[in-house]
N, C-alpha and C positions, 0 to 999 in steps of 0.2 A: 560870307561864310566860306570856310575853306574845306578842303575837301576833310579834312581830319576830325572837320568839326560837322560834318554832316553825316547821318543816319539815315538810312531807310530801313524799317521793318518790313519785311515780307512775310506774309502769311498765307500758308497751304492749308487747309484741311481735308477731310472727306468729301464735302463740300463744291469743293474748289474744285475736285476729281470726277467731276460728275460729267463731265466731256469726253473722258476716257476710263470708265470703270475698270474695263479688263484688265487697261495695260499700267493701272495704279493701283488693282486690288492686294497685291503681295506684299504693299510699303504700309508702313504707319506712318500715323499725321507724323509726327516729328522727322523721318526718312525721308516724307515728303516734300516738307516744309526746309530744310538742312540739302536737300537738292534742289527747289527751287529759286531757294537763296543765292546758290551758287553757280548756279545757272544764268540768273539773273545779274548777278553782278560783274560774271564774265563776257553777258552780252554788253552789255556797257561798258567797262571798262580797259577789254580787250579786243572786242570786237566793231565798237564805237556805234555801235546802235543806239539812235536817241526816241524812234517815232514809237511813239508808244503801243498804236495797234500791232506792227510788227514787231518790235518787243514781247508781247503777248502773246503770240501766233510762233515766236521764237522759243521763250519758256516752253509753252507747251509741249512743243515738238521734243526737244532737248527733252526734257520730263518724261513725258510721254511715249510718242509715236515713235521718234528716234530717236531714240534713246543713247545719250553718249554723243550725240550729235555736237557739242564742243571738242572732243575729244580727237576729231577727225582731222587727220594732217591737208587734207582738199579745205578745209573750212578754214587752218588760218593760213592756206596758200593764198585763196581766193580774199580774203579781206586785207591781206598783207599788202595787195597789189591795186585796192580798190578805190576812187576817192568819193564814194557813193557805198558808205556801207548797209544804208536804209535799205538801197534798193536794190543792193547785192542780197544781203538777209530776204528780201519779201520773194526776190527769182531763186534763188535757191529755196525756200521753204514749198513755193510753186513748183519747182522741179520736182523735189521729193513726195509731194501730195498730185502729182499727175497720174494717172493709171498709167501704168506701160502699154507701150505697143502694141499689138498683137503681129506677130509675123506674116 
């Protein structure tokens, strides 16, 4: 199968959101679903994420928690430069869901 000839459907719903209610109450399914999609296909495609659990943990974040999190010029410095982007994605997601420091 070639890449043109393959499909994946992604599906969000309310549902789906129930991990992060607060920071997905303001979107409707389709806003959800329409960024998830595209979140997801730029982890893979651009980012070259293939492990699924961090895939997952990626969407979310992106989605979710942080928000825009593709968007970030640090994010395709660090995968531009990487030959481990599994586990570049799973230390950065780790980085960002650490508490900070206390001084």
């Amino acid at each position: 199968m070639t890449g043109s000839q393959w499909r994946c459907t992604v599906t969000a719903s309310r549902a789906d959101a129930s991990d992060f209610p607060a920071e997905t109450a303001g979107r409707s399914d389709a806003d959800l679903q329409l960024e998830v999609g595209t979140s997801y296909r730029y982890a893979v495609s651009a980012l070259r994420i293939t492990h699924l659990p961090v895939l997952v943990r990626w969407v979310k974040a992106d989605v979710a928690w942080a928000r825009g999190l593709r968007d970030q010029a640090i994010t395709a410095v660090w995968f531009n430069e990487t030959g481990t982007p599994n586990a570049t994605a799973a230390d950065l997601l780790a980085l960002l869901a650490a508490a900070p420091l206390a001084d």
